[in-house]
N, C-alpha and C positions, 0 to 999 in steps of 0.2 A: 663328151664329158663336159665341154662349157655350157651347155645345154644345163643338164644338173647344177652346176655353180650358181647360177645365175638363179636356177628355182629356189635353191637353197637360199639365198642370199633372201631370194622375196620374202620368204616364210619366216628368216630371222627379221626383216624387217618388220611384220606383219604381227611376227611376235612381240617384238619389243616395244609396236605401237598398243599392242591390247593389252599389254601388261603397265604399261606406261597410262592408259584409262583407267586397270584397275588399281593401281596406288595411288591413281590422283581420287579416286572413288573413297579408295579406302578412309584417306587422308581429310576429306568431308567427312566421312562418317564420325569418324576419331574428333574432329574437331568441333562436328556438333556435338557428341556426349559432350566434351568438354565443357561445352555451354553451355547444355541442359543441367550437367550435375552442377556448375556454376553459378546459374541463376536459382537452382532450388536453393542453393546452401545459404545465399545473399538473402531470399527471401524467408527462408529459417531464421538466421540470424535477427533480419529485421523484426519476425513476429516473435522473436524471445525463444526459438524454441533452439536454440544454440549459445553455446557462452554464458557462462555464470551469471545467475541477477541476483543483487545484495538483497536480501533479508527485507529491508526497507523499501525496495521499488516493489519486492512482492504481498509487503502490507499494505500499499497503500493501493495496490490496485482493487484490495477486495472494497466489498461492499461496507460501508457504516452499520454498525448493531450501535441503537442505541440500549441502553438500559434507566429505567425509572427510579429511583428512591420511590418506595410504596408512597409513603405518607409525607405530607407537607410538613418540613423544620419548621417548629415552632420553637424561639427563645425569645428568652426577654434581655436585652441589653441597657449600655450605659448611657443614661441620658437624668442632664442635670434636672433637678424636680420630680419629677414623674418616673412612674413606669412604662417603658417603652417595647413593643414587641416586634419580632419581626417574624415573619411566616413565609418561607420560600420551598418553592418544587425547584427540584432540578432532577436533571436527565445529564447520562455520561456518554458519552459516545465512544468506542472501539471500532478496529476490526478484527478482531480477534477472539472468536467464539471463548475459547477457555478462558480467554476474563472476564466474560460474563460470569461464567460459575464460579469464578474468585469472588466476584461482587457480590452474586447472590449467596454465595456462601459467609461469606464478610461484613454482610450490609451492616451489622449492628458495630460492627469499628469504623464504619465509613460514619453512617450517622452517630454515634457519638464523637468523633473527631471534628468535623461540620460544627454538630452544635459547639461544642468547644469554642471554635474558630471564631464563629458569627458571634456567640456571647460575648468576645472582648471589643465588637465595635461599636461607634460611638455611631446616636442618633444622624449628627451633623454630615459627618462621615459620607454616613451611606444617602444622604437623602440627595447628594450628586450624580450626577452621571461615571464619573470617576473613579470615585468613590465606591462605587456598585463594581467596574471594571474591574477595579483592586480586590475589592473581598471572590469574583470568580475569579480572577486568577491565584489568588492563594487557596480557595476552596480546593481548584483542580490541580495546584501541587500537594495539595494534602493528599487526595485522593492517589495521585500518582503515586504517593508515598508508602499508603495503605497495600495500591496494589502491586506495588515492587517489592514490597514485604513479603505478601505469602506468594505472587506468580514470576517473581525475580526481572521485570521488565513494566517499565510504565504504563505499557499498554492502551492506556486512556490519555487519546487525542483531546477530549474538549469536552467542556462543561456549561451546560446550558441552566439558566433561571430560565424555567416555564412559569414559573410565576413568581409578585417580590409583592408582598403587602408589610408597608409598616404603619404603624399605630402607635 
């Protein structure tokens, strides 16, 4: 009968060491998933594809559409003696498809609000560097005004002279 004890004994020992490799086995296992689904969430996260992105990080990732005004502003403005004209292309910049078809749908409030604008300035004025900076930035708050109107959001980042002839 110690004969049997003693086997027994081995086989519990024998068992508890192979059982003792499979939850240390186990326990790697478990603890790589852990790190695989860890690292994918961190690198989700990083590329944006986790966690809310405001509104604004995801307009500005898109690409620029610009849009043209067809035809060159022509007005004539203030200057003492003479008549004085001024002729300007500009282009609006977005990234936001649907305000394009506000613009396009609109052009004729964008360009009469424009000429409006340019007609009350003075020769002197605009013949600066300044001067020029001044009437596009008010150009392009007009514009943003236009298209807040009918697309309820400014939409239009920036306002480009393609071209500035005055006479």
């Amino acid at each position: 009968m110690p004969a049997d004890t003693t086997m027994d004994t081995r086989e519990n020992q024998d068992e508890s060491a192979t059982g003792g490799r499979k939850s240390g086995r186990l326990f790697l296992w478990m603890l790589l998933i852990v790190l695989l689904t860890g690292g994918g969430a961190g690198a989700a996260w990083h590329f944006g594809y986790l966690g809310e992105r405001s509104e604004t990080e995801t307009v500005r990732e898109r690409a620029p559409i610009y849009f043209t005004l067809d035809d060159n502003l022509v007005v004539n403005f203030q200057s003492p003696g003479r008549a004085r004209y001024l002729q300007v292309g500009i282009e609006l910049m977005t990234r936001e498809a649907a305000a394009i078809d506000v613009l396009q749908r609109h052009a004729p409030v964008v360009r009469n609000n424009l000429i409006m604008l340019m007609s009350e300035q003075s020769f002197e004025t605009l013949a600066s560097r300044e001067g020029k900076e001044a009437l596009q930035q008010a150009a392009l708050e007009e514009v943003q005004r236009v298209v807040t109107e009918f697309h309820g959001s400014p939409a239009v980042e920036s306002l480009y002279f393609t071209g500035f002839l005055m006479q």
